[in-house]
Backbone as JSON, one array per atom type, in Angstrom:
{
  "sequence": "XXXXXXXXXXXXXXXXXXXXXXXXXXXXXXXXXXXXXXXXXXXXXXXXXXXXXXXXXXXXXXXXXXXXXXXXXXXXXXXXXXXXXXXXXXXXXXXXXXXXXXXXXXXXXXXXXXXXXXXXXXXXXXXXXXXXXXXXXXXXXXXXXXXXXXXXXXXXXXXXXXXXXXXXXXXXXXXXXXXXXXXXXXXXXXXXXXXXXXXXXXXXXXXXXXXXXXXXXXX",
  "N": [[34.92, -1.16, -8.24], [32.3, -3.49, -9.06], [28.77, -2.71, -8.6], [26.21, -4.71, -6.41], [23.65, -6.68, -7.99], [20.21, -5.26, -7.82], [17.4, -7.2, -6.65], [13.64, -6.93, -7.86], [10.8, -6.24, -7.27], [7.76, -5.93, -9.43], [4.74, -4.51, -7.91], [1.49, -4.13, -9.26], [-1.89, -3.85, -10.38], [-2.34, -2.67, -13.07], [-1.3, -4.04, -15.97], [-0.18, -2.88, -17.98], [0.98, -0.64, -16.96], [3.16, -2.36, -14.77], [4.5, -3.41, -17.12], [5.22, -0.59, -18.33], [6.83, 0.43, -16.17], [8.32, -1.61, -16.27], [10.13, -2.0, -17.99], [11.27, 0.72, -18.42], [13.12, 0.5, -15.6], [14.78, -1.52, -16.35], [16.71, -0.17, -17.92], [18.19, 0.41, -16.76], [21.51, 0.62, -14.95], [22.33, -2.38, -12.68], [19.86, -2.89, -11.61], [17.46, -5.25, -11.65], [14.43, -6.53, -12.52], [12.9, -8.88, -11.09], [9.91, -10.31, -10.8], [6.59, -9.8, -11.65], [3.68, -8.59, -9.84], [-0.13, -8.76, -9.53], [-1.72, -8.74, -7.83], [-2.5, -8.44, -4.0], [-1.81, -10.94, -3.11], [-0.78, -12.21, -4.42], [1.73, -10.7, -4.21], [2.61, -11.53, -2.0], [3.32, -14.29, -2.36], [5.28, -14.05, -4.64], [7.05, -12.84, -3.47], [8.1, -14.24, -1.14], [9.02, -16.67, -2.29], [10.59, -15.44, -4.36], [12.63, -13.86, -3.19], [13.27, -10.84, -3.2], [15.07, -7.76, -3.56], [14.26, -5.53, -3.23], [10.85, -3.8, -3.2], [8.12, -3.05, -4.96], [5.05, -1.52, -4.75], [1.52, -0.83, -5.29], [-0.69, 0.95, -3.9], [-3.46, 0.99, -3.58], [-4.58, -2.27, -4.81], [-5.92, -4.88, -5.71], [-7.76, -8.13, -4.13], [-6.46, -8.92, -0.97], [-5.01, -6.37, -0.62], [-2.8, -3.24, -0.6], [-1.73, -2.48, 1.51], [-2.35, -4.41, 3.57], [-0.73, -6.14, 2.3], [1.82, -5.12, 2.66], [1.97, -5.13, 5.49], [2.36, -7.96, 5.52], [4.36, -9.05, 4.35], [6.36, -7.6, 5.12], [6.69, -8.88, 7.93], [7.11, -10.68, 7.44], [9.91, -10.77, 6.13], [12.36, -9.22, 7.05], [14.44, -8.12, 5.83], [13.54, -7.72, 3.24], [12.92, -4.4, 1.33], [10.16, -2.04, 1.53], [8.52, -0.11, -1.31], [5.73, 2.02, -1.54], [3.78, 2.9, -3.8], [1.44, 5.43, -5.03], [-1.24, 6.45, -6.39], [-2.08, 9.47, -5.12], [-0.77, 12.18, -4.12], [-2.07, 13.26, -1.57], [-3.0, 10.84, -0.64], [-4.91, 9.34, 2.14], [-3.53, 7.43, 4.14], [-0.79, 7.39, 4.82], [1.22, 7.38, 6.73], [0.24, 5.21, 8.49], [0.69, 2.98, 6.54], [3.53, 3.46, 6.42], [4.25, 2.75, 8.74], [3.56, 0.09, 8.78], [5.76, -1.38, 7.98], [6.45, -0.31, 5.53], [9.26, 1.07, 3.31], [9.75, 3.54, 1.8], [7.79, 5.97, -0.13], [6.11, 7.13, -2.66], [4.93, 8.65, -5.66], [2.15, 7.97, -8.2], [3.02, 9.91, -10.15], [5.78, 10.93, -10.26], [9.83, 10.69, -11.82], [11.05, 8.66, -13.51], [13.35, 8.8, -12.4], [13.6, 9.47, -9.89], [12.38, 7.2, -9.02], [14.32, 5.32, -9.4], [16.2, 6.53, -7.6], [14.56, 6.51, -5.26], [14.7, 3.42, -4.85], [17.78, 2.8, -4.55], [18.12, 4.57, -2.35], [16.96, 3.22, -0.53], [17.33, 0.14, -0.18], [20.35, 1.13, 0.42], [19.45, 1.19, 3.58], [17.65, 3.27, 4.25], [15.21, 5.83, 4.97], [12.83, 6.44, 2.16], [10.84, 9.73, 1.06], [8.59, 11.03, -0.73], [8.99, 14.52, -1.94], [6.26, 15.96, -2.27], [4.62, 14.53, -0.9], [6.18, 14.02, 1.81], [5.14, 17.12, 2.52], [2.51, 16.78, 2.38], [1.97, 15.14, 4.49], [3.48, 16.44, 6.36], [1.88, 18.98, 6.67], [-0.71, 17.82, 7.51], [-0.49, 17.77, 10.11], [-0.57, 19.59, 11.49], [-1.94, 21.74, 13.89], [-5.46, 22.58, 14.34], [-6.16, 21.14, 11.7], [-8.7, 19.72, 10.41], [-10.1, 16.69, 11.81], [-9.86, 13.53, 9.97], [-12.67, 10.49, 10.24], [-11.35, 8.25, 10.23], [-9.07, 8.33, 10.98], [-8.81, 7.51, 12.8], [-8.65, 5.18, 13.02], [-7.66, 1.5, 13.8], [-4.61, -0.02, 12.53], [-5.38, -3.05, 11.58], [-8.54, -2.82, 11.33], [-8.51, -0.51, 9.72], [-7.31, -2.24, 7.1], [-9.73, -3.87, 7.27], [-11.79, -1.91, 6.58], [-11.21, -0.83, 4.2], [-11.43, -3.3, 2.4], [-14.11, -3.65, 2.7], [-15.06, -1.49, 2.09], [-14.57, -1.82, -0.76], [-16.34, -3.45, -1.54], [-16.35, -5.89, -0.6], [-17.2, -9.23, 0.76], [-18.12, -10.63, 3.49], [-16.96, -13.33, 3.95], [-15.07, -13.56, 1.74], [-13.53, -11.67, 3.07], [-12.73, -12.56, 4.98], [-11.52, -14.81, 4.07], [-9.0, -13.83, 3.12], [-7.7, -12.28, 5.05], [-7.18, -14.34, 6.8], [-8.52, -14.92, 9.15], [-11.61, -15.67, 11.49], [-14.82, -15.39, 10.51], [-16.22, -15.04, 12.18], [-15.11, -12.83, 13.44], [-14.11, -11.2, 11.7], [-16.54, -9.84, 11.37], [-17.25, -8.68, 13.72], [-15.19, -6.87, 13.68], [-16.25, -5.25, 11.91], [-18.64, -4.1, 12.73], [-17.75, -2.74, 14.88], [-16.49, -1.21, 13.32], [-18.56, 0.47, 12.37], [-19.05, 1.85, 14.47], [-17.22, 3.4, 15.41], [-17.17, 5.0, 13.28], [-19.51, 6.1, 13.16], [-21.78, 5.39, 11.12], [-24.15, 3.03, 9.76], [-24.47, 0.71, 8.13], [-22.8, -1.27, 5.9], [-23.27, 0.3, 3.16], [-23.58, 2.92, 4.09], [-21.07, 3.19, 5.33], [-19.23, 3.28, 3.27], [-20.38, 5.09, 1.61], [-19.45, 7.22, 3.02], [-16.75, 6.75, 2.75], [-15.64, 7.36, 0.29], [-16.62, 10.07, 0.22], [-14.39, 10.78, 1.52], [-12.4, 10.39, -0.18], [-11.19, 7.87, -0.66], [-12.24, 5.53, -1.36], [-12.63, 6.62, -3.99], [-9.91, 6.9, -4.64], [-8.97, 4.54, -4.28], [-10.45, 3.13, -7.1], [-9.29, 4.38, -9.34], [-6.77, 3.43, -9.41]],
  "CA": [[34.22, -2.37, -7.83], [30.79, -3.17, -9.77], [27.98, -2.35, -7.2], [25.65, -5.77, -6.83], [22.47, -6.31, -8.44], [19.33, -4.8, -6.47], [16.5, -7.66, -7.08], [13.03, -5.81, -7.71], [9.24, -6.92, -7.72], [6.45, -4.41, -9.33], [2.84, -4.54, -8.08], [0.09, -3.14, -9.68], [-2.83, -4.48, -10.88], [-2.77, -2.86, -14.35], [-0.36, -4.99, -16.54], [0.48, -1.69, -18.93], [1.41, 0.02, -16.09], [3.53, -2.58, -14.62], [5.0, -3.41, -17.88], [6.15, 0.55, -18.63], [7.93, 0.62, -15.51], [9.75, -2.76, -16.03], [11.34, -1.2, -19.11], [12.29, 1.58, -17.7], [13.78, 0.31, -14.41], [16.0, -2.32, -16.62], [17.44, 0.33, -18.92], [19.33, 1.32, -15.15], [22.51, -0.58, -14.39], [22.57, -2.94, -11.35], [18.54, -3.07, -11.43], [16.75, -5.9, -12.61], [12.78, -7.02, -11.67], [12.35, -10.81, -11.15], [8.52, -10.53, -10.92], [5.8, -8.96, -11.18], [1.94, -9.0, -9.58], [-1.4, -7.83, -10.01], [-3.21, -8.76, -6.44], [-1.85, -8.15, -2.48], [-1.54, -12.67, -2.02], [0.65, -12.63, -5.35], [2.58, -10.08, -4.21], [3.03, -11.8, -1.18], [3.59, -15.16, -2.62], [6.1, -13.67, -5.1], [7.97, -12.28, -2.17], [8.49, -15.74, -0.5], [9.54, -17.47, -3.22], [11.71, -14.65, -5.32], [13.35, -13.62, -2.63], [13.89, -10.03, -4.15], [15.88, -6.81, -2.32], [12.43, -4.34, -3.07], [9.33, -4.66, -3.6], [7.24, -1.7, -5.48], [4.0, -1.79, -4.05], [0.56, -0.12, -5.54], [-1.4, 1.01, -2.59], [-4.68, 0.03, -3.77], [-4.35, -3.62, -5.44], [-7.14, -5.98, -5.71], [-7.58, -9.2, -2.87], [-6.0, -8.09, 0.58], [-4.59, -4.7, -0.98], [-1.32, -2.73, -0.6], [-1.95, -1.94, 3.31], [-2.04, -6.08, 4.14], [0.67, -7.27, 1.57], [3.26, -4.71, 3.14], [2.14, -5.71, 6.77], [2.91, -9.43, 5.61], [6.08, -8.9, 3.58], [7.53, -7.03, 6.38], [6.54, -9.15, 9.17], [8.16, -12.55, 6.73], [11.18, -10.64, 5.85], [12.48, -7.85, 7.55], [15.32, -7.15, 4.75], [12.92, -6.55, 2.03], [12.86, -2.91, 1.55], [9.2, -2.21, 0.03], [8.4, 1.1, -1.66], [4.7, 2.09, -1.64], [3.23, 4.05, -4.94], [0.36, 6.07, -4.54], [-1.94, 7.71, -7.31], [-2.22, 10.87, -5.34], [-0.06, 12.82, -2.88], [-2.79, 13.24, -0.66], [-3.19, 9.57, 0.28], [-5.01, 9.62, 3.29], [-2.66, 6.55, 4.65], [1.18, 7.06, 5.01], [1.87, 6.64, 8.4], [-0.1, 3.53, 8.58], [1.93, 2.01, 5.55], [5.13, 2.82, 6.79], [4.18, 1.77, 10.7], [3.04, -1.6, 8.27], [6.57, -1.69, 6.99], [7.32, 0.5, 4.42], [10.61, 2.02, 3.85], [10.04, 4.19, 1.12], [6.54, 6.47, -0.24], [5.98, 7.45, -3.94], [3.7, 8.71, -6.23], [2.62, 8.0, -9.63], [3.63, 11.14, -11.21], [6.87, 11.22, -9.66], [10.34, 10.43, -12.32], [11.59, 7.11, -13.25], [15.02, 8.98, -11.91], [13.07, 9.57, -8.56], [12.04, 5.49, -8.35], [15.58, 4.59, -8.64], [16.59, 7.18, -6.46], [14.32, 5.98, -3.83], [14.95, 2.19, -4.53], [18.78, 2.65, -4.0], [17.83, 4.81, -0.88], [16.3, 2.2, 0.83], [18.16, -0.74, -0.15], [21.11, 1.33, 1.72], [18.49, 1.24, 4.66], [17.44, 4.45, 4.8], [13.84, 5.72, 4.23], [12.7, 7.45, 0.99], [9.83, 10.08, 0.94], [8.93, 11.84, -2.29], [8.69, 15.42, -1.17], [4.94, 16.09, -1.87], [4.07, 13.11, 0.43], [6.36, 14.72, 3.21], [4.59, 17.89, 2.76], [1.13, 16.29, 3.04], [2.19, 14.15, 6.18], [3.44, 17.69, 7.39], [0.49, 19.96, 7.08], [-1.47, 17.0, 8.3], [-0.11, 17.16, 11.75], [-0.76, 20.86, 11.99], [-3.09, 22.5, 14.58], [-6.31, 23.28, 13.81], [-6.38, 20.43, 10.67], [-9.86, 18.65, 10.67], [-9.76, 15.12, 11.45], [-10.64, 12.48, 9.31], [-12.79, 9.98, 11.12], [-10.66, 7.15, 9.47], [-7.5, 8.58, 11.46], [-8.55, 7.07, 14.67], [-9.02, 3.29, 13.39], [-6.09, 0.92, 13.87], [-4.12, -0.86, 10.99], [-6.62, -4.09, 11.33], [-9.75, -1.98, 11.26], [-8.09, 0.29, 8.34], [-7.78, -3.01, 6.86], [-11.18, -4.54, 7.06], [-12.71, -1.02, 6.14], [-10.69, -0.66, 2.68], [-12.37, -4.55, 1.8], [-15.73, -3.28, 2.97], [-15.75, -0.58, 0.77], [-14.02, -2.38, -1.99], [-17.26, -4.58, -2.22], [-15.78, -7.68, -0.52], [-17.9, -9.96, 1.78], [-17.46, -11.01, 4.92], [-16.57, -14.59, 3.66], [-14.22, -12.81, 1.17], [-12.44, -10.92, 3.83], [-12.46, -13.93, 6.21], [-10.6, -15.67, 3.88], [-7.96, -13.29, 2.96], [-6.46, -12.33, 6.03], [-6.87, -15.43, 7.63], [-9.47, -14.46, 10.24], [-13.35, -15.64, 11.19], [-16.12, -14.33, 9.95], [-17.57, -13.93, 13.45], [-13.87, -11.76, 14.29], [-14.66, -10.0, 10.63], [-18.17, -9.0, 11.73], [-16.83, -7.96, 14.79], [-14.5, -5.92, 13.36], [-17.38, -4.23, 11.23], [-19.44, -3.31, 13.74], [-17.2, -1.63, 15.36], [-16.27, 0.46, 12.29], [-20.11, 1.53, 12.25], [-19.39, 2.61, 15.63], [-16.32, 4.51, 15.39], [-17.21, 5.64, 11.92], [-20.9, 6.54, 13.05], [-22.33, 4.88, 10.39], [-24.72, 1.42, 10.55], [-24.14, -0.38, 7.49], [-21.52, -1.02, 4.79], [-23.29, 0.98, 2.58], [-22.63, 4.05, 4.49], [-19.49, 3.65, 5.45], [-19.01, 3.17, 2.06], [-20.27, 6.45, 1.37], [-18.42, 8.0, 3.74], [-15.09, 6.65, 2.54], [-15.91, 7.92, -1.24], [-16.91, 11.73, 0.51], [-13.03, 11.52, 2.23], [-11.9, 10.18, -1.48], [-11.26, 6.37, -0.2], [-12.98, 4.99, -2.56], [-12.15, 7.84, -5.58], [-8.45, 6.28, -4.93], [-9.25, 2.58, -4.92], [-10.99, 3.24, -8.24], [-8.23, 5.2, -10.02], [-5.54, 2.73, -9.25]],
  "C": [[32.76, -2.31, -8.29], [29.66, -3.3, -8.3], [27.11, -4.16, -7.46], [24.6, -5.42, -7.27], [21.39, -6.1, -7.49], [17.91, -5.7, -7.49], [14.91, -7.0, -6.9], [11.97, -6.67, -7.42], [8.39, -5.72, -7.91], [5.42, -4.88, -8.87], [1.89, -3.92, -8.39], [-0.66, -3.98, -10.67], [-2.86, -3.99, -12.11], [-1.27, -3.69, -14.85], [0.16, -3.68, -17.59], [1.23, -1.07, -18.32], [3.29, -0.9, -15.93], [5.19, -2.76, -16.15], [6.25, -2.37, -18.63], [7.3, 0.54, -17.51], [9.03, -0.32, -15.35], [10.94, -2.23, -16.96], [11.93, -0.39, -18.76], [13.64, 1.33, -16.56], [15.32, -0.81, -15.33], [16.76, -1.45, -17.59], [18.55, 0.42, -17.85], [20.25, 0.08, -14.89], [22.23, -0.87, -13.04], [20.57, -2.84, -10.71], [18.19, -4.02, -11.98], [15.1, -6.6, -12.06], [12.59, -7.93, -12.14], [10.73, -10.96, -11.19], [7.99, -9.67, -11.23], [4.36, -9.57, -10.68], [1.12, -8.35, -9.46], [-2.26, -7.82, -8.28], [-1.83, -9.01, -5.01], [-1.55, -9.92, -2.33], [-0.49, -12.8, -3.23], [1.49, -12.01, -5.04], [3.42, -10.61, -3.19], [3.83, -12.75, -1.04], [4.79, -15.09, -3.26], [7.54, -13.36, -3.92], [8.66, -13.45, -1.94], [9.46, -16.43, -1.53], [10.63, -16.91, -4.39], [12.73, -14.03, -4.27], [14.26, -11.85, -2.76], [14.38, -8.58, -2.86], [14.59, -5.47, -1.86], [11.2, -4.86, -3.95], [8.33, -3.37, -3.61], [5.87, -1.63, -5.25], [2.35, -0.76, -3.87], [0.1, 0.25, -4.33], [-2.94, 0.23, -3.04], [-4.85, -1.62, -5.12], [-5.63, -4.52, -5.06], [-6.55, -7.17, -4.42], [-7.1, -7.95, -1.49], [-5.21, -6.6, 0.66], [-3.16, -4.62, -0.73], [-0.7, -2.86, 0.98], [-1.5, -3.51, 3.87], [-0.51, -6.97, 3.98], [2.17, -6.45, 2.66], [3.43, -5.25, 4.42], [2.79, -6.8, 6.42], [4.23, -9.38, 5.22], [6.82, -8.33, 4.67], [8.14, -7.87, 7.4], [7.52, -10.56, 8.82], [9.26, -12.32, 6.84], [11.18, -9.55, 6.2], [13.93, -7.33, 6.49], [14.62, -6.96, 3.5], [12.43, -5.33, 1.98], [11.44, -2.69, 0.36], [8.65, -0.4, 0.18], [7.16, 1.06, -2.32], [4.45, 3.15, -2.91], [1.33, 4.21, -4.59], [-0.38, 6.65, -5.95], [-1.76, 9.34, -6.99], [-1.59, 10.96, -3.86], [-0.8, 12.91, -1.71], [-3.71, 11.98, 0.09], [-3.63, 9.39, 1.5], [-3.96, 8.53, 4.22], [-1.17, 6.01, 5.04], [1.61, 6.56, 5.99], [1.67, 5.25, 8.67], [0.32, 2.64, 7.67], [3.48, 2.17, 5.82], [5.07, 2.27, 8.15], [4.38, 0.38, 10.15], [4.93, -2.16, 7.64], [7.52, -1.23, 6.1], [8.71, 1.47, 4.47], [10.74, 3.22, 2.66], [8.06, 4.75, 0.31], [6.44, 7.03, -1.54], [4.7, 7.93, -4.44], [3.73, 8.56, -7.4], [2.97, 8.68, -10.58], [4.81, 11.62, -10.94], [7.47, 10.41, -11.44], [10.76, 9.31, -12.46], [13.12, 7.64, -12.54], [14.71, 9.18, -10.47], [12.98, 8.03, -8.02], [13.13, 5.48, -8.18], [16.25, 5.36, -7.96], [16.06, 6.27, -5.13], [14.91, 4.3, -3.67], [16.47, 2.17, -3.87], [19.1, 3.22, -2.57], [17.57, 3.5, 0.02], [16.92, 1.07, 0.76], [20.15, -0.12, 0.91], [20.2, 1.24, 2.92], [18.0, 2.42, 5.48], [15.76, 4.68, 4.46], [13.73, 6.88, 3.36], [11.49, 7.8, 0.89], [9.57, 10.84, 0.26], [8.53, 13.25, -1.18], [7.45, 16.28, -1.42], [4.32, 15.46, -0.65], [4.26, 13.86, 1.74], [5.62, 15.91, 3.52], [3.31, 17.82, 3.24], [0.89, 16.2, 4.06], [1.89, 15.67, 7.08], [2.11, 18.95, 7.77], [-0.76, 18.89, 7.61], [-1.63, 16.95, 10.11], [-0.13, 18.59, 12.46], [-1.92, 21.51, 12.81], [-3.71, 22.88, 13.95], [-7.19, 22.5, 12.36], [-7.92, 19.34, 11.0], [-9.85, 17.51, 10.41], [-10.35, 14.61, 10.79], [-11.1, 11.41, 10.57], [-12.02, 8.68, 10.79], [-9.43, 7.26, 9.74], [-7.62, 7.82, 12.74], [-9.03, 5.28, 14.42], [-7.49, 2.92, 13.41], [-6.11, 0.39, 12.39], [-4.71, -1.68, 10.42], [-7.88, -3.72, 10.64], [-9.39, -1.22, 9.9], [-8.17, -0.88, 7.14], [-9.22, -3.63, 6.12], [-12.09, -3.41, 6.27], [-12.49, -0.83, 4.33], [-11.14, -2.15, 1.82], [-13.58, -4.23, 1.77], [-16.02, -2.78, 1.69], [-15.71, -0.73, -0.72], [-15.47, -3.01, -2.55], [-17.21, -5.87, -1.57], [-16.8, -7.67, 0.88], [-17.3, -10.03, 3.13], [-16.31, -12.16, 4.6], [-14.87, -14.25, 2.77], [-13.1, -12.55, 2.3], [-12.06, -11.92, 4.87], [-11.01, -14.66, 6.23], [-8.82, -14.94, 3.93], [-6.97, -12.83, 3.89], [-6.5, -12.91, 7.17], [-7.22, -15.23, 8.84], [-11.15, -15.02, 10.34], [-14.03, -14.85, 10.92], [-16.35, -13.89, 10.76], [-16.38, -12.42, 13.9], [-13.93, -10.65, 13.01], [-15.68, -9.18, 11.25], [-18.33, -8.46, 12.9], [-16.15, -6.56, 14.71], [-15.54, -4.95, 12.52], [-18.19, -3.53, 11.51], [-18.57, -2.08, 14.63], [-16.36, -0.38, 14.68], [-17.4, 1.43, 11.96], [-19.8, 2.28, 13.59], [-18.64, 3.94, 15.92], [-16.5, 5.6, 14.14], [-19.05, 6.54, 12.2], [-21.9, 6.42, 12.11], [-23.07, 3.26, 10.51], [-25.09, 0.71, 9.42], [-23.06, -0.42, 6.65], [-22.04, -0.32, 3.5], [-23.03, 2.5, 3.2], [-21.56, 4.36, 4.76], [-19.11, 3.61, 3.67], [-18.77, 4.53, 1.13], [-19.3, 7.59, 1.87], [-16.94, 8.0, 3.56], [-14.98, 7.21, 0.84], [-16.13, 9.61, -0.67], [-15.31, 11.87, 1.26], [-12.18, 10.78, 1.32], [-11.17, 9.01, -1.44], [-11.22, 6.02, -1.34], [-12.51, 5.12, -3.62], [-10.72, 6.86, -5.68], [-8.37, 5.1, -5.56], [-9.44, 2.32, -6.71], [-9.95, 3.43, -9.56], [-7.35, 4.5, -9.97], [-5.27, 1.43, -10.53]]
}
């Protein structure tokens, strides 16, 4: 019995990128990728309207990012299975992308025989975690590990801080995840507070010294 087709979507903001992995993924029987997108509201938009079974999902992506689009995609459709790619194993953010959603964790130096491993993982409905990632997670949670202060914000706040540092305005961030400015600038203050820092240029700094930033950049 032929298995059905598993509809895909890539995201990543470079277009070379996206491009290598479309080729690849269609050489694979019973794969094929209906879209692709470069920014967290196309990815989102794509979603809606392609209707696809996964959804490949940069972590750092221009507009509302990787972190937002998965919250939304999840929260629209709870059978799209979306599989997060990472630059670097040491992502400070896993937990809080799969809490957001995610059913599956990657990195970019992982095999194209690893993606469609994980994609057909998770389309059965299971979750797929490359096994650097799990190791990370795991020595993360070990006694004695020095916290990041960026472990104790919530998903919102994680959010708003990864726009901050991006560069983006208030007005910017207002718009994007469909929030006021005054509930933005609320939310900002109280990342100086928890973060111990008292403007968005320091936090700024501070998310570039716990390699925030370094990621964003690299993506």
């Amino acid at each position: 019995m032929e298995q059905p087709e598993i509809r895909i979507i890539l995201v990543d903001q470079q277009e070379l990128v996206r491009s290598g992995v479309r080729r690849l993924l269609e050489d694979m029987p019973q794969l094929h990728v209906v879209a692709e997108a470069g920014s967290g509201e196309e990815a989102v938009e794509l979603t809606h309207t392609m209707k696809p079974d996964v959804v490949l999902m940069d972590v750092h992506i221009p507009g509302i990012g990787g972190l937002e689009a998965t919250r939304r995609i999840a929260a629209a459709d709870s059978l799209v299975r979306i599989i997060v790619v990472t630059l670097q194993a040491d992502d400070p953010f896993p937990t809080q992308l799969l809490d957001a959603g995610a059913s599956g964790y990657l990195t970019k130096h992982c095999s194209i025989e690893e993606i469609v491993d994980a994609i057909r993982t998770v389309t059965r409905g299971e979750r797929y975690i490359s096994a650097d990632i799990a190791r990370q997670m795991a020595l993360s949670m070990l006694p004695g590990r020095e916290e990041s202060p960026f472990d104790r914000l919530s998903q919102r706040e994680l959010q708003v801080m990864l726009m901050v540092a991006q560069g983006q305005n208030v007005h910017d961030i207002s718009d994007r995840l469909c929030l006021s400015s005054k509930t933005v600038s609320t939310y900002r203050y109280r990342l100086y507070d928890k973060l111990g820092v008292e403007n968005d240029v320091e936090l700024t700094r501070l998310a570039i010294r716990h390699g925030i930033v370094g990621l964003v950049g690299d993506s």
